[in-house]
Each structure stands twice: as structure tokens, then as C-alpha cells.
C-alpha positions in Angstrom: 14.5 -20.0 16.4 16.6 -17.0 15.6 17.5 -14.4 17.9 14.7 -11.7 16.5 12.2 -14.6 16.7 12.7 -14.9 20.0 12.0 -11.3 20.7 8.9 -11.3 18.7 7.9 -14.2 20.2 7.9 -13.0 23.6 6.6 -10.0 22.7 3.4 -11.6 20.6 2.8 -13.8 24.0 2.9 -10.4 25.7 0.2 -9.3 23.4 -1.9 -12.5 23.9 -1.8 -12.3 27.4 -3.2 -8.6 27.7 0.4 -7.4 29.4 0.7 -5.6 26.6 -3.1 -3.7 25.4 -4.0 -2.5 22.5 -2.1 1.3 22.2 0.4 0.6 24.4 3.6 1.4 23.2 6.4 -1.0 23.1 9.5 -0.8 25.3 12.4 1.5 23.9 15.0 0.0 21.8 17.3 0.6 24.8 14.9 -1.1 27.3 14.9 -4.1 25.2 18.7 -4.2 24.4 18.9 -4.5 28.1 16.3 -7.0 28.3 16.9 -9.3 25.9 20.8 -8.9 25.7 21.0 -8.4 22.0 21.8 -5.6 19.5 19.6 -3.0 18.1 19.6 -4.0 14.8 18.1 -7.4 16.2 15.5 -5.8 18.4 14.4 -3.8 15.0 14.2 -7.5 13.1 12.4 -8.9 16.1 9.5 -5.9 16.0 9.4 -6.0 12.5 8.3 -9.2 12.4 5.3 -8.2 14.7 4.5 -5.3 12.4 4.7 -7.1 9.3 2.2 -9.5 11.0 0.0 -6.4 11.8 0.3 -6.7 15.8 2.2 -3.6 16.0 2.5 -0.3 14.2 4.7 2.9 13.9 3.1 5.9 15.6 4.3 9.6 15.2 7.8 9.5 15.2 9.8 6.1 15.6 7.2 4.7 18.3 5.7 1.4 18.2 2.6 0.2 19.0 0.1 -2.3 19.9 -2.7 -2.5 16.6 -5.8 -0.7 18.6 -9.3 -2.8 17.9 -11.8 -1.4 15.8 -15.3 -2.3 17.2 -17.1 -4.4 14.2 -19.4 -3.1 12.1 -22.1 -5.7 11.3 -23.4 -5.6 8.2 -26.8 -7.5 6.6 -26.2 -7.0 3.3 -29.5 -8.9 2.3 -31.5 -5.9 3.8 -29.5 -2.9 3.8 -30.8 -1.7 0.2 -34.2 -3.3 0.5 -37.5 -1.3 -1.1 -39.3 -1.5 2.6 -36.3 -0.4 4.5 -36.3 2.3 2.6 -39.9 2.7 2.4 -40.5 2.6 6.1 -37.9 5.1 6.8 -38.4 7.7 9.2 -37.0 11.3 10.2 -34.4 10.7 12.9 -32.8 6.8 13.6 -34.0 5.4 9.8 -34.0 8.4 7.9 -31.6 9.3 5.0 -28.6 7.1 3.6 -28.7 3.8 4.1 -25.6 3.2 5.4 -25.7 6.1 7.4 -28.8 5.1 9.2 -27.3 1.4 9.8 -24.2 2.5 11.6 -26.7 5.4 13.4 -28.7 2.8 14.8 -26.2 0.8 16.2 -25.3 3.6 18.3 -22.5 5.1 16.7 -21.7 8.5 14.5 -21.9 8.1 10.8 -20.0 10.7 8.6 -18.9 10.5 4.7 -16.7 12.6 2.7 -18.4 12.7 -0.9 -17.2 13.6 -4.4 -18.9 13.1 -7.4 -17.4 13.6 -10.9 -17.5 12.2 -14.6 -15.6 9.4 -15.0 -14.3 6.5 -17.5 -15.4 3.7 -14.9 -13.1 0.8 -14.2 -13.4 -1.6 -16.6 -15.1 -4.1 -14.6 -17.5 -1.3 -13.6 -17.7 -0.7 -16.9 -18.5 -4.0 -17.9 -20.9 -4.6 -15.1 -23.0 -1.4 -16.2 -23.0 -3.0 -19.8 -21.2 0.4 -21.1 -19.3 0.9 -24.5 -15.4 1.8 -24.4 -15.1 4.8 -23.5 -18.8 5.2 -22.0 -18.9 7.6 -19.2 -20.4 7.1 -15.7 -21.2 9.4 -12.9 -19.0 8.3 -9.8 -20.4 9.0 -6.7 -17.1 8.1 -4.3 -17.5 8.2 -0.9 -14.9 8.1 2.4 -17.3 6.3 5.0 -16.2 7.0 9.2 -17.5 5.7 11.8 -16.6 7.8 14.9 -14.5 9.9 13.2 -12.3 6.5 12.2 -12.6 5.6 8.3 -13.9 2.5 7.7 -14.7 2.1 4.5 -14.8 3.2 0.1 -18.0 3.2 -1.3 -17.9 3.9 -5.0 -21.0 4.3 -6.6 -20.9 4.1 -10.7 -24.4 5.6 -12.9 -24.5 5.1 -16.4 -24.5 9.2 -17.0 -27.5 9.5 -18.9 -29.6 7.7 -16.1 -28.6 10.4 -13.7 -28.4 13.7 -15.2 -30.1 16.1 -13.3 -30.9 14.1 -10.3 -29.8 14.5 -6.6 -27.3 12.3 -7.4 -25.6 14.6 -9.2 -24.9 16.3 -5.8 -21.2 15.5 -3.6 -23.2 15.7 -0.5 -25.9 12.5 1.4 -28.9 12.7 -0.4 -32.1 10.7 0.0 -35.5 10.1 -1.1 -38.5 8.2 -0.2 -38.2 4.9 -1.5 -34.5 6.0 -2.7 -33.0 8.2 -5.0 -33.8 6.3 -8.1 -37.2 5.5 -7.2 -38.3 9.0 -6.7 -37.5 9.6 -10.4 -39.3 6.4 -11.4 -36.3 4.1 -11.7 -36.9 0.8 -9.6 -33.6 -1.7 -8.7 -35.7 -5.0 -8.7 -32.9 -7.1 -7.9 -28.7 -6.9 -7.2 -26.0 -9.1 -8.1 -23.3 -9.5 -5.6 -19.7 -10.2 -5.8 -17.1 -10.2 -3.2 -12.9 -10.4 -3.0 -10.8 -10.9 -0.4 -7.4 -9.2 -1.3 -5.0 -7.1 0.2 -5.3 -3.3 -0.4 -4.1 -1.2 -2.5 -1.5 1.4 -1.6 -4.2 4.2 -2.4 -6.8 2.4 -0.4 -4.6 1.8 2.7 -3.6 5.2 3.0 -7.4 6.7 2.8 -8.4 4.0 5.5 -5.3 3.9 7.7 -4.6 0.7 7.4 -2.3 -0.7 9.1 0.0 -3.3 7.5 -1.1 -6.8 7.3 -4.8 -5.9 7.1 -6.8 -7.0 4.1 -10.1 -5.9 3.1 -13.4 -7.1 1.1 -14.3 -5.7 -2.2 -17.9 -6.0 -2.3 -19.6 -5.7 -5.7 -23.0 -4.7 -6.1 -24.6 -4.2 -9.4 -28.6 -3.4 -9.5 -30.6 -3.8 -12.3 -34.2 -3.0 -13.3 -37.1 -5.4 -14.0 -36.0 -6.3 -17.6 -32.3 -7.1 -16.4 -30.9 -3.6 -17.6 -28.3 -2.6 -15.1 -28.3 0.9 -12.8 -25.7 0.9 -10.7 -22.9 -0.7 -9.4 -21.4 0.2 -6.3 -17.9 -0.7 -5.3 -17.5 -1.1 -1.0 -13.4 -1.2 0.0 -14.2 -3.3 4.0 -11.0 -3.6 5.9 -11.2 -7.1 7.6 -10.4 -5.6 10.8 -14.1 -3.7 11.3 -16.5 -5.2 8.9 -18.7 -8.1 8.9 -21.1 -9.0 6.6 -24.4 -11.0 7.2 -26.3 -12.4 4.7 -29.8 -13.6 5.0 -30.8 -16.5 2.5 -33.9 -17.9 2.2 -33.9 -21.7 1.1 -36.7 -21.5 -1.7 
């Protein structure tokens, strides 16, 4: 074991143990020095290893950290779009957005920062919604917090004809009985699910906050209509550190 393995792992068994909680800060570089006996270009190797494994993180300044907890967010993604959830929806705890109402009734403070523009979709959001190259799509993109702490991307993709001139059209929550779609006759009979486990992109880690080492779900959702044409597919960015996702399958 080399010398900055030692310090990390002292300092991981720290961690374990709850002498260190999460958002404490750990000792200066000058505390440690006179710990552990060793330079300060060894105490840097030993944190690093601890922040490259995700346990620790930089704070304002030079300051390190213990990784704070997010509480879970549990998600059933076999009901969360369903026609009677929807349909049963009520003003208050069930009412509006989905999502919103989910993380609402789990006690908690839903917020979302929405922007919705014209887009060339990804290709395999492109794909998905069966467009030509260079089809357009309506991009509903959304910054999802729960307690003020983003927790998830939600890109939602509309073929652009589908949409025009429906509240969807509109970069704030909007909702409808039975759902947006279905208020202007268009009915998601069924989804298709995909999900990857990868790490983030730079883009995505700096809109969540991620800290290093922390990978996240990309969850795939494509709806189509009664004859198999497809709606919408919506693209969900889940850190693995605050999401997890429930699915209910029946065995018929």
C-alpha cells in the first residue's frame, strides 16, 4: 500500500464509521501533514483518491468534503404516465404534471425549469419518432429539483406537426385532463422503454451537480398510438445517487 493509499484509507474507514458525516469537511492539509507524517503533495494524492471515488468533493474554494446524501426518489415507472392516474387527478396532491405530483406526494417540493424550442432531435430521438433527416421536433427540455436540489433532465421530443398549437408549445408545466395529448384527441396506448447506465456527460454533470464518480440512468421512453405510430419520446438524465426506479410487471 503506498503512502496516499494509506491516507485514503484511513480516511474512507473514517467515512464508514460515521466520524466523518456527510458535509463535514476534511482536516486541513496542515492537520494532516502533522498527522500522518507525510508531504503535502501526498496528502493531495491520498484525497484524490477519495474524490475520484466520489466520497469526497471540492467545496467553494480549496475545501474538501464529505459527498452529502441525496434522499431517493422512488420512482414506479409502470404507473407514472398511466391514463387513470391521469384521469383520476385531482386539484391539489394529484393535480398537474406527473412528475410533479409524484415527488409532491411523497412530501417534498417539486420545481422545473422549462424551455421549449425547435429542434433537429438527436438521432436516436429522431429515429425513435420515425422522423426523416433533417425532420424537426418540438423539444420540451426540462431541469427537474426536488427541494431546490436538481435531480434530474427530462427531454421531451414531438414530432412538430403533432403539436403545433397545443399547450405544449408553452416553456412553462402544463396539464390537462387525461393529459396534454389526450385533450386534443391524441391517445399514447402503449410506451416502449429503454434504459443506460453510463457516466454523464460533462454538460449533464454540470446542470445536475454531480459530483465526480456518479453515474446516471438514461431512461428512454417512446409512446405510440393505437396503430404503432410513435408521439413522443422523452429522454430522463437519473443520477444514481437519488433515483430509483420501480417497475411493476404483470406475469400474463
Amino acid at each position: 500500500m503506498t503512502k496516499a493509499q494509506e491516507i485514503a484509507a484511513d480516511l474512507r474507514d473514517q467515512i464508514v464509521r460515521g466520524a466523518l458525516t456527510p458535509g463535514d469537511p476534511l482536516p486541513s492539509e496542515s492537520k494532516m501533514m502533522a498527522e500522518y507524517g507525510y508531504s503535502r503533495e501526498t496528502i493531495r494524492a491520498g484525497v484524490r483518491v477519495l474524490v475520484d471515488e466520489g466520497l469526497v468533493v471540492t467545496g467553494q474554494g480549496q475545501g474538501k468534503y464529505v459527498r452529502e446524501d441525496y434522499p431517493p426518489v422512488v420512482w414506479n415507472w409502470s404507473t407514472l404516465e398511466s391514463r387513470s392516474r391521469h384521469a383520476n387527478a385531482v386539484e391539489g396532491k394529484t393535480a398537474g404534471d406527473q412528475w410533479a405530483s409524484a415527488v409532491a406526494e411523497e412530501g417534498k417540493a417539486p420545481r422545473q425549469d422549462i424551455t421549449v424550442s425547435i429542434v433537429e432531435p438527436p438521432a436516436h430521438v429522431r429515429d425513435a419518432l420515425a422522423l426523416p433527416d433533417g425532420g424537426l421536433a418540438v423539444a420540451r427540455k426540462r431541469i427537474r429539483y426536488v427541494d431546490n436540489r436538481p435531480y434530474a433532465l427530462a427531454d421531451s421530443y414531438f414530432p412538430q406537426d403533432l403539436v403545433a398549437g397545443t399547450l405544449l408549445m408553452e416553456p412553462r408545466d402544463v396539464s390537462a385532463p387525461g393529459g396534454v395529448l389526450a385533450s386534443v384527441g391524441i391517445i399514447q396506448t402503449k410506451y416502449r422503454d429503454e434504459i443506460a447506465v453510463r457516466m454523464p456527460t460533462k454538460h449533464e454533470a454540470e446542470l445536475l451537480a454531480l459530483p465526480a464518480a456518479t453515474p446516471v440512468a438514461e431512461h428512454t421512453r417512446t409512446g405510440y398510438d393505437a396503430d404503432d405510430k410513435p408521439l413522443r419520446c422523452m429522454v430522463t438524465i437519473l443520477p444514481g445517487d437519488r433515483h430509483k426506479i420501480l417497475y411493476e410487471v404483470d406475469t400474463d
